[in-house]
C-alpha positions in Angstrom: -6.0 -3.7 0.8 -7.7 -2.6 3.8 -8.9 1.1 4.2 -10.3 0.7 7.9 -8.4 0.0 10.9 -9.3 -1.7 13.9 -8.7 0.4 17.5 -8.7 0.3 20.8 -8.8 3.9 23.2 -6.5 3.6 26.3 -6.3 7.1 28.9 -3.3 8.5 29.6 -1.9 10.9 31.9 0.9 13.5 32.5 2.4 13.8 35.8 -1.3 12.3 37.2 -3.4 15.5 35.7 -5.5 15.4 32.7 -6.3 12.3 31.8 -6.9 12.0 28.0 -7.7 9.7 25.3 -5.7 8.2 22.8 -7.0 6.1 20.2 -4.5 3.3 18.6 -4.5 2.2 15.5 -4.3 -2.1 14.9 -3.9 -2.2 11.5 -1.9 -0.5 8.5 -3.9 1.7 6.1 -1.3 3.7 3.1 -1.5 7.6 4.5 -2.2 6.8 7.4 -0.9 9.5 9.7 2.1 8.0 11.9 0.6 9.9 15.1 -2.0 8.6 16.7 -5.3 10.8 17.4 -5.7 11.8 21.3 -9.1 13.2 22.4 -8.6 15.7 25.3 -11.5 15.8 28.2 -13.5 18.4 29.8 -11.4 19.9 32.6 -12.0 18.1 35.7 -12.4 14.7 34.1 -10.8 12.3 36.2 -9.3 9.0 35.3 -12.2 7.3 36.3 -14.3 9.0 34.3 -11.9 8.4 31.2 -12.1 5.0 31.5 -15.3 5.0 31.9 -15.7 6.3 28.4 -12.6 4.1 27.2 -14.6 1.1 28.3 -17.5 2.6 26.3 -16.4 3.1 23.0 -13.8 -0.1 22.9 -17.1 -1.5 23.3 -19.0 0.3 21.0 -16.2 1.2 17.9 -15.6 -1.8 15.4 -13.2 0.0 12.7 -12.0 3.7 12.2 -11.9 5.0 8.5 -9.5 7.8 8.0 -10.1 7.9 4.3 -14.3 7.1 4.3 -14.4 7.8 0.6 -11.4 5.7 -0.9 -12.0 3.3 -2.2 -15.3 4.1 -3.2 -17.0 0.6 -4.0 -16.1 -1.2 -0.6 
């Protein structure tokens, strides 16, 4: 049983203000919260920007670990 998940971080938008982050979760981990984890931006970030730093960690972030600690030995 896995207790990492892979991701990917996409931007979103509301009504074409505030971009923000959202980080989505690839695989199933037991407890792990059903709502996904948005990152909101410095106001005045535009979309560009967001991507920007989409593009960066996508590139960067190999697995997310809700629960670092469990199981211990991994």
């Amino acid at each position: 049983m896995s207790y990492k998940t892979r991701v990917v971080f996409t931007v979103k938008e509301v009504d074409d203000v505030d971009p923000f982050l959202m980080m989505e979760f690839h695989d199933e981990i037991p407890g792990l919260p059903v709502d996904q984890p948005v990152f909101s931006l410095m106001v005045g970030a535009t979309k560009e920007e967001a991507e920007l730093v989409a593009t960066f960690l996508n590139a960067k972030i190999l697995y997310y670990r809700p629960f670092p600690l469990v199981p211990k030995n991994e």
